[in-house]
Each structure stands twice: as structure tokens, then as C-alpha cells.
mmCIF file as gemmi writes it, N, C-alpha and C atoms, coordinates in Angstrom:
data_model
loop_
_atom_site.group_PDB
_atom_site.id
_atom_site.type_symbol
_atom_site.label_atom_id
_atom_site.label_alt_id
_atom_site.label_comp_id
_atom_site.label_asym_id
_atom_site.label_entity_id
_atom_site.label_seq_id
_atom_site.pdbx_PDB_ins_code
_atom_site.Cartn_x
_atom_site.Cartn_y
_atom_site.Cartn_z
_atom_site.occupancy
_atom_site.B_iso_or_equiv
_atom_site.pdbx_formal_charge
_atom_site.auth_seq_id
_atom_site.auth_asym_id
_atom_site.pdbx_PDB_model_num
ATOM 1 N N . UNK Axp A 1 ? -80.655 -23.567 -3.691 1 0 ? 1 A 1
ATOM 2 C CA . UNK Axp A 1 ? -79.261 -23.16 -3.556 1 0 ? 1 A 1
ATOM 3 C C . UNK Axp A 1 ? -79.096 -22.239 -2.341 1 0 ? 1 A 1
ATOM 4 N N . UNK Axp A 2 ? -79.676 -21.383 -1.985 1 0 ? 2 A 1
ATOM 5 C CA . UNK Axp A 2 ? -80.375 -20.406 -0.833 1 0 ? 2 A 1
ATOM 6 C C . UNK Axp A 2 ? -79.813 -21.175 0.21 1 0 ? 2 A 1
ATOM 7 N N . UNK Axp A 3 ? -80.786 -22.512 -0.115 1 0 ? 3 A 1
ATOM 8 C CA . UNK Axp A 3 ? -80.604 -22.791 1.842 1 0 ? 3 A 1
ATOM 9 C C . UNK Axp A 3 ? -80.198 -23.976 2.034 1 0 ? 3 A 1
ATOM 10 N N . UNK Axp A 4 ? -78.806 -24.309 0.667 1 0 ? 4 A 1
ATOM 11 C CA . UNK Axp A 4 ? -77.645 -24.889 0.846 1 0 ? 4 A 1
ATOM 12 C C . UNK Axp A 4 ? -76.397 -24.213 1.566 1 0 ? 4 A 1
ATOM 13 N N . UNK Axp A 5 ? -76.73 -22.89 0.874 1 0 ? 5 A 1
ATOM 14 C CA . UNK Axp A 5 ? -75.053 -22.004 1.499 1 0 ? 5 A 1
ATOM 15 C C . UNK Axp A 5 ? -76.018 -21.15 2.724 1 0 ? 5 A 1
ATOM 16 N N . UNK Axp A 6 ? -77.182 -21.174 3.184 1 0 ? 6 A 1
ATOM 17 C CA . UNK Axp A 6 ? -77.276 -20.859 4.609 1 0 ? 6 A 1
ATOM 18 C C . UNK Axp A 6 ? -77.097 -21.75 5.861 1 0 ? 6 A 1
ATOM 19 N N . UNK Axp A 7 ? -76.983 -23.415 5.61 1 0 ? 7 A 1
ATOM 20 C CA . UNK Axp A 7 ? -76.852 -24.499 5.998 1 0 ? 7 A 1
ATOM 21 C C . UNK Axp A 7 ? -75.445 -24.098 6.397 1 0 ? 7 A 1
ATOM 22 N N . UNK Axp A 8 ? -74.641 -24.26 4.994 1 0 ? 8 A 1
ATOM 23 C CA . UNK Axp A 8 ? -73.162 -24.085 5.426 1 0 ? 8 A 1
ATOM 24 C C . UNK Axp A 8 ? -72.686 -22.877 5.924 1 0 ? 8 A 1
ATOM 25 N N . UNK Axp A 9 ? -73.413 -21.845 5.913 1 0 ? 9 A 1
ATOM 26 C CA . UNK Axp A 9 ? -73.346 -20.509 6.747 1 0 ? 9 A 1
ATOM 27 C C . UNK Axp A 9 ? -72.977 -20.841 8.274 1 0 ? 9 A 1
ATOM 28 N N . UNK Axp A 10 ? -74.22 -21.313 8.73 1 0 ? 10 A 1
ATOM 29 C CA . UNK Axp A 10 ? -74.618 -21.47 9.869 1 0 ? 10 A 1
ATOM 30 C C . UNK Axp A 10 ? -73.548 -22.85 10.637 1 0 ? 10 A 1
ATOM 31 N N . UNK Axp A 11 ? -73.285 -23.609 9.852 1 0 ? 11 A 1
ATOM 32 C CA . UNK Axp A 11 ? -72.123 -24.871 9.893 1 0 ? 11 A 1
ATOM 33 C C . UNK Axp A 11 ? -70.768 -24.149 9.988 1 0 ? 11 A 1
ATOM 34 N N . UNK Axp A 12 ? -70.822 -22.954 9.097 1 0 ? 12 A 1
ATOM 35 C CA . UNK Axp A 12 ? -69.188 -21.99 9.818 1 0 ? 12 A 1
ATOM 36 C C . UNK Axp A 12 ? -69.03 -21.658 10.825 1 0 ? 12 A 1
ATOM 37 N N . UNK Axp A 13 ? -70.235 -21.104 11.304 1 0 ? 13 A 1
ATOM 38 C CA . UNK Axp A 13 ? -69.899 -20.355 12.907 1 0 ? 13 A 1
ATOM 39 C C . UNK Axp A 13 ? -69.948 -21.319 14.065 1 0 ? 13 A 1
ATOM 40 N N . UNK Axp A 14 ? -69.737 -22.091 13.868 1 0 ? 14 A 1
ATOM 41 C CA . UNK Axp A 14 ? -69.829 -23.721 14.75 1 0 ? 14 A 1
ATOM 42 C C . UNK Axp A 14 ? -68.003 -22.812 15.452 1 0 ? 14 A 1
ATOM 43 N N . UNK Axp A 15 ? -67.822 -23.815 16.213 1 0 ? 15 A 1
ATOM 44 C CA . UNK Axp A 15 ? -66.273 -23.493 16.612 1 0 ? 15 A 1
ATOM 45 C C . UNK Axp A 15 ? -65.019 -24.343 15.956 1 0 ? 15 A 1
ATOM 46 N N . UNK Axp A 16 ? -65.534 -25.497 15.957 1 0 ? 16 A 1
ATOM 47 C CA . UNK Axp A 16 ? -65.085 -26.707 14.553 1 0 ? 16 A 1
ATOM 48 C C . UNK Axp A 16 ? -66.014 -27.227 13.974 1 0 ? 16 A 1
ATOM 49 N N . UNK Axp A 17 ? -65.294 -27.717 13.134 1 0 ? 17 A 1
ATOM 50 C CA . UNK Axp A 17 ? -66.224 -28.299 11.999 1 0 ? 17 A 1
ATOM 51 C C . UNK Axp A 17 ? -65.273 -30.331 12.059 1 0 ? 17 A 1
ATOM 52 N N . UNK Axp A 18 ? -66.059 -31.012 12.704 1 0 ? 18 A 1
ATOM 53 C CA . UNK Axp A 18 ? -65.562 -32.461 12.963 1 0 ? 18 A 1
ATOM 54 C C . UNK Axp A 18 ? -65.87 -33.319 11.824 1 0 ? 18 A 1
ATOM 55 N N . UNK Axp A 19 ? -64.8 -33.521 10.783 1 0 ? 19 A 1
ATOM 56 C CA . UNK Axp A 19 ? -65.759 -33.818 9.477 1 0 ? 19 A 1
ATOM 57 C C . UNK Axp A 19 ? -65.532 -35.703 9.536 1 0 ? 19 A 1
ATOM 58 N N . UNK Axp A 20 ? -65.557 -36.106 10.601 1 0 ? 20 A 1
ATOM 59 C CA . UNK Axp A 20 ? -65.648 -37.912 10.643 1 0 ? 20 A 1
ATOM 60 C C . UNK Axp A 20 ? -63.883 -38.337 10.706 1 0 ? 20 A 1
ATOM 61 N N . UNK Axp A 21 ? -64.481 -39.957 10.478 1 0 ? 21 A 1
ATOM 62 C CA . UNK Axp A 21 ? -63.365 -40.767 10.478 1 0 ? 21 A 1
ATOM 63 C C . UNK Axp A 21 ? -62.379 -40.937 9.533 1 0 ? 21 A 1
ATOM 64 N N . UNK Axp A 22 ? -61.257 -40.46 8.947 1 0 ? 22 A 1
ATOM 65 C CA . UNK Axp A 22 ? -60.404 -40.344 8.104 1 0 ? 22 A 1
ATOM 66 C C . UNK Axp A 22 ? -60.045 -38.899 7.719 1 0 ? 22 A 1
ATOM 67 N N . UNK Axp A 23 ? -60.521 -38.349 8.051 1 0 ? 23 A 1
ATOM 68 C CA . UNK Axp A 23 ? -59.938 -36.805 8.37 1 0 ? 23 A 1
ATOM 69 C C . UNK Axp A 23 ? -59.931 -36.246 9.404 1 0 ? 23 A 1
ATOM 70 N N . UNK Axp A 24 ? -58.356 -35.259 9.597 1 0 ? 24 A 1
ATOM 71 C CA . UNK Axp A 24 ? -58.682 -34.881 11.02 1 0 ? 24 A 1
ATOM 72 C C . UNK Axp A 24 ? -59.294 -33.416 10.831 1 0 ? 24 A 1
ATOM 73 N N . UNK Axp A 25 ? -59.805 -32.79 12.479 1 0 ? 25 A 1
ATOM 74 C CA . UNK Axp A 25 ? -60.467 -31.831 12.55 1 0 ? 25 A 1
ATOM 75 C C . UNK Axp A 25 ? -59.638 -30.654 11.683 1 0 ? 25 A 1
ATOM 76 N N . UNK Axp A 26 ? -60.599 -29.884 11.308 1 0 ? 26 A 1
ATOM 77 C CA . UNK Axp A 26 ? -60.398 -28.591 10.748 1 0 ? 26 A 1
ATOM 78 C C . UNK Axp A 26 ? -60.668 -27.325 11.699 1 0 ? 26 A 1
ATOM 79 N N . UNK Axp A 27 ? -59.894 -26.394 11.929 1 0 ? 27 A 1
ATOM 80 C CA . UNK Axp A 27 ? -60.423 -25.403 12.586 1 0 ? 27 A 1
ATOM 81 C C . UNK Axp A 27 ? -60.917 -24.334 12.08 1 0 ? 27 A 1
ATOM 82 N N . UNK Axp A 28 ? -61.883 -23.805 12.854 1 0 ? 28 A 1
ATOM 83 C CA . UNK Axp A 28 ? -61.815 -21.928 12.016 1 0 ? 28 A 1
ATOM 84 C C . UNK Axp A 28 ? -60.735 -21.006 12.3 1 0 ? 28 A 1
ATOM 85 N N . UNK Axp A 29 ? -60.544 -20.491 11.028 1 0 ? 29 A 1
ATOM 86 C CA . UNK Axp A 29 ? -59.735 -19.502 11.907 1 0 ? 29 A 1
ATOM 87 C C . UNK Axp A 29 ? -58.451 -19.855 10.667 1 0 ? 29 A 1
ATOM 88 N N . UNK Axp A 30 ? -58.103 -21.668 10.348 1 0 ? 30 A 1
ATOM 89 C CA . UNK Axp A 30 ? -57.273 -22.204 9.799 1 0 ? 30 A 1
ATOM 90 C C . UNK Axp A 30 ? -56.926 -21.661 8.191 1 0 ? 30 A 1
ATOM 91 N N . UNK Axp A 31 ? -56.175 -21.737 7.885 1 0 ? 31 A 1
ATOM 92 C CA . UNK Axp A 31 ? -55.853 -20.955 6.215 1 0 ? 31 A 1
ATOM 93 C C . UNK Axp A 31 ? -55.453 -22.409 5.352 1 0 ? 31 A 1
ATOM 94 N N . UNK Axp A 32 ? -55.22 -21.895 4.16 1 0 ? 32 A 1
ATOM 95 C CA . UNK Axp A 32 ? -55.263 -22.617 3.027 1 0 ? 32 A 1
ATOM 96 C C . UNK Axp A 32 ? -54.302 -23.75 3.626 1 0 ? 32 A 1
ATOM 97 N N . UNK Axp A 33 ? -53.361 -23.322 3.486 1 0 ? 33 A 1
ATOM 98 C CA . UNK Axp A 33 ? -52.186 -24.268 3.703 1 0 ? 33 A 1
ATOM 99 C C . UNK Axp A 33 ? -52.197 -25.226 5.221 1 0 ? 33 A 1
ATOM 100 N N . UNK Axp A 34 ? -52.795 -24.879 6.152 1 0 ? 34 A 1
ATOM 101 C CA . UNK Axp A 34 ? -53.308 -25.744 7.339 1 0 ? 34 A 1
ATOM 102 C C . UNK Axp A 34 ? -54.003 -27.165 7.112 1 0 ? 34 A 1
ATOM 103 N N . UNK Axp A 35 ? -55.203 -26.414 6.179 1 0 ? 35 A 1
ATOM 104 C CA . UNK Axp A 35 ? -55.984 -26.841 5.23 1 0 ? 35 A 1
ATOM 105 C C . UNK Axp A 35 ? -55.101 -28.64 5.29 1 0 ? 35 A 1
ATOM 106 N N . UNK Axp A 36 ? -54.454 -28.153 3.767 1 0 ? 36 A 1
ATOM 107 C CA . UNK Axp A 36 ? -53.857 -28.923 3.242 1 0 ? 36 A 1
ATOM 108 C C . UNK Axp A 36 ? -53.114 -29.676 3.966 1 0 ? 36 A 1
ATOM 109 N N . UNK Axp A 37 ? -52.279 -29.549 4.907 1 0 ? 37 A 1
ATOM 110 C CA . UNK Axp A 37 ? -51.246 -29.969 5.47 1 0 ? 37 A 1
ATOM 111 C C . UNK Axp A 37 ? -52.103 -31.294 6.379 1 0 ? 37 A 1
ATOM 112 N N . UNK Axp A 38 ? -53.344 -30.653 7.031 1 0 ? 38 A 1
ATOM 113 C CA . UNK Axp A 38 ? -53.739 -31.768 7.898 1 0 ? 38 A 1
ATOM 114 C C . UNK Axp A 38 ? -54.445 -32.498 7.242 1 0 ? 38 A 1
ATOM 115 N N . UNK Axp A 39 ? -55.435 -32.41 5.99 1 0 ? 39 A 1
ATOM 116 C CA . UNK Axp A 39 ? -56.49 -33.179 5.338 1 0 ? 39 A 1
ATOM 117 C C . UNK Axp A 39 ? -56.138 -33.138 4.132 1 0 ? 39 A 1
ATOM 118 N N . UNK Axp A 40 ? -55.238 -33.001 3.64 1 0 ? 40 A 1
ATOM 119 C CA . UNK Axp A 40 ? -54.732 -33.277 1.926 1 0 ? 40 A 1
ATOM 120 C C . UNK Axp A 40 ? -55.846 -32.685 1.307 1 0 ? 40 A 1
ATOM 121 N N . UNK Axp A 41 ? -55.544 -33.471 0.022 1 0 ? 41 A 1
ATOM 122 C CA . UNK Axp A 41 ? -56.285 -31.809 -1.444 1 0 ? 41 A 1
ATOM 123 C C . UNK Axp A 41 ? -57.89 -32.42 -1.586 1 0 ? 41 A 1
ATOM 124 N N . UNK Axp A 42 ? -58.707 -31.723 -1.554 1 0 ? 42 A 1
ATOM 125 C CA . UNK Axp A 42 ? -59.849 -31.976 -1.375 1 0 ? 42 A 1
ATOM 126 C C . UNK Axp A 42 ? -60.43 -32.808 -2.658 1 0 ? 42 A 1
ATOM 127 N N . UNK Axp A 43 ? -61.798 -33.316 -2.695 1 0 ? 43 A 1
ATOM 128 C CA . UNK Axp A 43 ? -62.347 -34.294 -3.871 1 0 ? 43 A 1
ATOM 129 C C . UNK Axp A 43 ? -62.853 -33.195 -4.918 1 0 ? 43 A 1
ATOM 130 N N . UNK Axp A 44 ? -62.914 -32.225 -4.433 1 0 ? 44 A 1
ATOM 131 C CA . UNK Axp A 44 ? -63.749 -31.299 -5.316 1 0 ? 44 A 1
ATOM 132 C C . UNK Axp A 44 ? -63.858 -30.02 -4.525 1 0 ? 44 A 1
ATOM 133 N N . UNK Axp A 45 ? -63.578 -28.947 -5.666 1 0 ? 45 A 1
ATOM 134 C CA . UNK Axp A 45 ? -63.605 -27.377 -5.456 1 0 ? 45 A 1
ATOM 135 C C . UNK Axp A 45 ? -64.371 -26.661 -6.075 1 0 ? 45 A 1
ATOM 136 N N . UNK Axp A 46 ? -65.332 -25.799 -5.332 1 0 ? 46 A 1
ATOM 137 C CA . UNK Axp A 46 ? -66.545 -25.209 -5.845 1 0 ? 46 A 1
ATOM 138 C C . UNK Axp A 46 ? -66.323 -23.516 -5.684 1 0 ? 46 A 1
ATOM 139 N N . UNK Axp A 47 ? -66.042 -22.946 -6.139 1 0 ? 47 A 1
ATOM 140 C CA . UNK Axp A 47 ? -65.885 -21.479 -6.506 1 0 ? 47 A 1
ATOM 141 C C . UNK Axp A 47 ? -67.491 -20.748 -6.295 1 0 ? 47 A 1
ATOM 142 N N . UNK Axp A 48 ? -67.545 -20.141 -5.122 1 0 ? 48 A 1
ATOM 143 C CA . UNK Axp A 48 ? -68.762 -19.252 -4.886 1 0 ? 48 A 1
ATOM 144 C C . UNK Axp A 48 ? -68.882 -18.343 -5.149 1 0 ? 48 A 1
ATOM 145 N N . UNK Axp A 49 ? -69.121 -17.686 -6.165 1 0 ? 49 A 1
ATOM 146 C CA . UNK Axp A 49 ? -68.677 -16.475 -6.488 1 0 ? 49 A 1
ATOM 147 C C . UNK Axp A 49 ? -69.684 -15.199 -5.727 1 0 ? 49 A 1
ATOM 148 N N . UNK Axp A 50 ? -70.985 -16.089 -5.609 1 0 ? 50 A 1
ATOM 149 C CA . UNK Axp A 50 ? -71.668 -14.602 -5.381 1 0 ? 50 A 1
ATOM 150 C C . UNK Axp A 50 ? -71.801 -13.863 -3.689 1 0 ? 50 A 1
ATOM 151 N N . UNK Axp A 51 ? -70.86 -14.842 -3.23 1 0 ? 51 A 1
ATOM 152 C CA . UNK Axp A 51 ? -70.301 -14.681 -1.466 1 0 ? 51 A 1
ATOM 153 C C . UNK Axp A 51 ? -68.756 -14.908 -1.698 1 0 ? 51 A 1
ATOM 154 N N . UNK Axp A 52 ? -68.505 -14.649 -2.673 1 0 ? 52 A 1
ATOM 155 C CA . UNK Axp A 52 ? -67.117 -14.412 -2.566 1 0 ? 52 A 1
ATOM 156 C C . UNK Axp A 52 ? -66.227 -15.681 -1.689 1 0 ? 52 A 1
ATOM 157 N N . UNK Axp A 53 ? -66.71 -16.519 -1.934 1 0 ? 53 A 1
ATOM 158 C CA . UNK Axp A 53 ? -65.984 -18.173 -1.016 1 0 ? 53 A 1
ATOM 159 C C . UNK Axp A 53 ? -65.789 -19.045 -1.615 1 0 ? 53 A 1
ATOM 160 N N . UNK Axp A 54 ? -64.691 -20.029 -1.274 1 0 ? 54 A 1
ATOM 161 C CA . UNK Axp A 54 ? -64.183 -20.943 -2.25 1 0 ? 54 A 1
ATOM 162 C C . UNK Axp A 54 ? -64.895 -22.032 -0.996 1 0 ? 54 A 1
ATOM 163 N N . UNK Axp A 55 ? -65.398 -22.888 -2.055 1 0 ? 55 A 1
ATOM 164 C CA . UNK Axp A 55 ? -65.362 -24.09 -0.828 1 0 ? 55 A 1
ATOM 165 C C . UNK Axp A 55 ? -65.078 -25.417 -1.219 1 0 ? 55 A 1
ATOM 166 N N . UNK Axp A 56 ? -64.412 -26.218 -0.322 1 0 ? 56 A 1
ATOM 167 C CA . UNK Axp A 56 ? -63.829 -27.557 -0.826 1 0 ? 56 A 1
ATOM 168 C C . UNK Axp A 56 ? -64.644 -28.73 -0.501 1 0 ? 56 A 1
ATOM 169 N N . UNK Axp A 57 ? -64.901 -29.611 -0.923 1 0 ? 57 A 1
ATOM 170 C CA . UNK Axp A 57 ? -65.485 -30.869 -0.668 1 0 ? 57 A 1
ATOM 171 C C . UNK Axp A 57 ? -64.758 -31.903 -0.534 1 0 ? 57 A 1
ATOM 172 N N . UNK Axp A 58 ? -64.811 -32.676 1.005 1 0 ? 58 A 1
ATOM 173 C CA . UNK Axp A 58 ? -64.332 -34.145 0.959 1 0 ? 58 A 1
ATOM 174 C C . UNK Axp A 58 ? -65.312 -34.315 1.619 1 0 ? 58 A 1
ATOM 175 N N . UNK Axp A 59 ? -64.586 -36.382 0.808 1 0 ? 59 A 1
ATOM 176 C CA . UNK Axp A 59 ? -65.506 -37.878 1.49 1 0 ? 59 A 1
ATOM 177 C C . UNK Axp A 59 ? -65.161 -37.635 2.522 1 0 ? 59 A 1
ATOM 178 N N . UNK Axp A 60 ? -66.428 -38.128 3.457 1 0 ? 60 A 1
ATOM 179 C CA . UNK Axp A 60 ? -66.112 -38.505 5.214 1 0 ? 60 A 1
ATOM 180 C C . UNK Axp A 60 ? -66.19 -40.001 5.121 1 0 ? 60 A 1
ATOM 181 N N . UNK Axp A 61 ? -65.529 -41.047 5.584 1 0 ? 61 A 1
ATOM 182 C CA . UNK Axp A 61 ? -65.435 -42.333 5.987 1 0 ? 61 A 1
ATOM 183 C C . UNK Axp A 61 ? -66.736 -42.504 6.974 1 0 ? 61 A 1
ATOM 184 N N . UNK Axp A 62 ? -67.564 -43.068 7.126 1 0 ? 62 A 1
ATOM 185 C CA . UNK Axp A 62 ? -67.605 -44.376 6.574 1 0 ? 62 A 1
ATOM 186 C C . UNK Axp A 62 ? -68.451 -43.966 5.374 1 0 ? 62 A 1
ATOM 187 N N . UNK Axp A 63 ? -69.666 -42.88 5.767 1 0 ? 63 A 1
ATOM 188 C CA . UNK Axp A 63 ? -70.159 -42.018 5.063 1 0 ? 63 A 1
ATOM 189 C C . UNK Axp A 63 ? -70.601 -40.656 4.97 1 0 ? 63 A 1
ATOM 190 N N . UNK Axp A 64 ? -70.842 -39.947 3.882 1 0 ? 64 A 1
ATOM 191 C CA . UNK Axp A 64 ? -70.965 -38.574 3.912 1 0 ? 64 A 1
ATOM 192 C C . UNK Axp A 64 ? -70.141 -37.225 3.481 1 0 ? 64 A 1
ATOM 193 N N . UNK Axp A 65 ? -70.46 -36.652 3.218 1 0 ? 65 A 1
ATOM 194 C CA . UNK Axp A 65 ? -70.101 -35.158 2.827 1 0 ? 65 A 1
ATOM 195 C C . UNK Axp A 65 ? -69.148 -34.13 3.579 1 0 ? 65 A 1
ATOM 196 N N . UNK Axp A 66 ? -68.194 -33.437 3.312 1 0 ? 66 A 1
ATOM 197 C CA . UNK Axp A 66 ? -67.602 -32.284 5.03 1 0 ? 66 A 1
ATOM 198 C C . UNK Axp A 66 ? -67.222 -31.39 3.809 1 0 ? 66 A 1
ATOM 199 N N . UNK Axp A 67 ? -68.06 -30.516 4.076 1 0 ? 67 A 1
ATOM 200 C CA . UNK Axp A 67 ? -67.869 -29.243 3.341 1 0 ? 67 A 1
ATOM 201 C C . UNK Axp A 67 ? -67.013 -27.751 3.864 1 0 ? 67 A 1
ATOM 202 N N . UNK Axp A 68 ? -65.914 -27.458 3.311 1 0 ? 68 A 1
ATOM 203 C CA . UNK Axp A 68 ? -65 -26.672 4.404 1 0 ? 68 A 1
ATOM 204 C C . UNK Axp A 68 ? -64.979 -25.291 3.288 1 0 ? 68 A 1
ATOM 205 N N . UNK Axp A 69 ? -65.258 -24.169 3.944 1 0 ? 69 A 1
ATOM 206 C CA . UNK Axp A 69 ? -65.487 -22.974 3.237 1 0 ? 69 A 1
ATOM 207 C C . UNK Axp A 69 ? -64.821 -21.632 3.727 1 0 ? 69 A 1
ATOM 208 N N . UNK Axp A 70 ? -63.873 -21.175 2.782 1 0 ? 70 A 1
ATOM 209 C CA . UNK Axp A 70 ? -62.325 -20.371 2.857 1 0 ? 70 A 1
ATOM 210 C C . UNK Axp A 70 ? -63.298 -19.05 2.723 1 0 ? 70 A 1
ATOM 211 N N . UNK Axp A 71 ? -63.038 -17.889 3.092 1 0 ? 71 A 1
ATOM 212 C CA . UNK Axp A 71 ? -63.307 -16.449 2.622 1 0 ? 71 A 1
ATOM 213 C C . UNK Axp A 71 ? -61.698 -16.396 1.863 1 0 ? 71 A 1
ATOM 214 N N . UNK Axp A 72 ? -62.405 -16.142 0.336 1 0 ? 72 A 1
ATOM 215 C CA . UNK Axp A 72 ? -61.846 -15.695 -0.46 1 0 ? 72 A 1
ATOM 216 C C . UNK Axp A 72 ? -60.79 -14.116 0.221 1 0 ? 72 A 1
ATOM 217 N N . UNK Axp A 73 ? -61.388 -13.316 0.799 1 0 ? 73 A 1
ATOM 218 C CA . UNK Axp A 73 ? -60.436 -11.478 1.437 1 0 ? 73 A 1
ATOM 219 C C . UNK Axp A 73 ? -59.24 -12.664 2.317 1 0 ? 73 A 1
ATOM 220 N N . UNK Axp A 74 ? -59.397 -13.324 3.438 1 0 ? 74 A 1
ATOM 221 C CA . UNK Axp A 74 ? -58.461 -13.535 3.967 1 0 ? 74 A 1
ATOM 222 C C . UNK Axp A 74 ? -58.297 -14.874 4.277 1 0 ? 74 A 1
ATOM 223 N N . UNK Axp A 75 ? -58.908 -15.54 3.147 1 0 ? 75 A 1
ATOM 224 C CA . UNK Axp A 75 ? -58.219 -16.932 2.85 1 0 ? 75 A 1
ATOM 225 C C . UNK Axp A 75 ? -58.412 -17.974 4.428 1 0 ? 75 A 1
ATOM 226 N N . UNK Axp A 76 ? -59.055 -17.73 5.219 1 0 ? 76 A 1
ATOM 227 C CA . UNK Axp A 76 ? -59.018 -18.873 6.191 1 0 ? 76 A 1
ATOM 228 C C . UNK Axp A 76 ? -60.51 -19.398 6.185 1 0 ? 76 A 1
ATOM 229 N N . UNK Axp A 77 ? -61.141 -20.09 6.941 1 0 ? 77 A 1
ATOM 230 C CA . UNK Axp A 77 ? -61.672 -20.999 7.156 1 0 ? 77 A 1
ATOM 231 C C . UNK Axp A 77 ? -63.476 -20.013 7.604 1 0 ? 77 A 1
């Protein structure tokens, strides 16, 4: 579990996060409602509690995973 959320640690500080074909880019920086507006409601929501981060899961087309992770204090990306 460790060095799942250091994976996606290190996948935050990227400048975007390009999660494939059928969704468009996500930025950092972006808040909940950005979120939503450009990539609709995610497949699945995972509540991090012990880093305090919510993180959402969508399908990437054709295949694969795009894991997008909110700080819970100020809600963006």
C-alpha cells in the first residue's frame, strides 16, 4: 500500500496528469468541480484517510487505470 500512494505521490507532482483516450486532460492545481465538468463522475472513489486525500478512479480507453488525487484542506488536484 506504501508504494502504491508513493507511485501516485510522485504521479502528482508531474505538471499534468494525461489520463488517455476518452478523457480529457486534468490539471493540477484543478478543483472538484473542474474535475467534473471536464471528465464526468468518476468509476470509483477511494477515501485516504491517513494522507488526508480523496482519490478518484477512472477507465482510460483503450486500456488502463488514471488515478486523480484531491487534497482533502483545499480540495484541488
Amino acid at each position: 500500500m506504501f508504494l502504491l500512494l508513493s507511485v501516485i505521490s510522485l504521479r502528482a507532482l508531474s505538471p499534468e496528469i494525461i489520463p488517455g483516450e476518452g478523457i480529457k486532460q486534468v490539471k493540477i492545481g484543478m478543483g472538484y468541480k473542474e474535475v467534473l465538468k471536464n471528465v464526468g463522475s468518476p468509476d470509483v472513489v477511494l477515501v485516504l484517510t491517513p494522507s488526508n486525500m480523496e482519490q478518484w478512479i477512472y477507465s482510460a480507453k483503450p486500456k488502463g487505470v488514471v488515478y486523480i488525487i484531491f487534497s482533502r484542506e483545499s480540495g484541488n488536484v
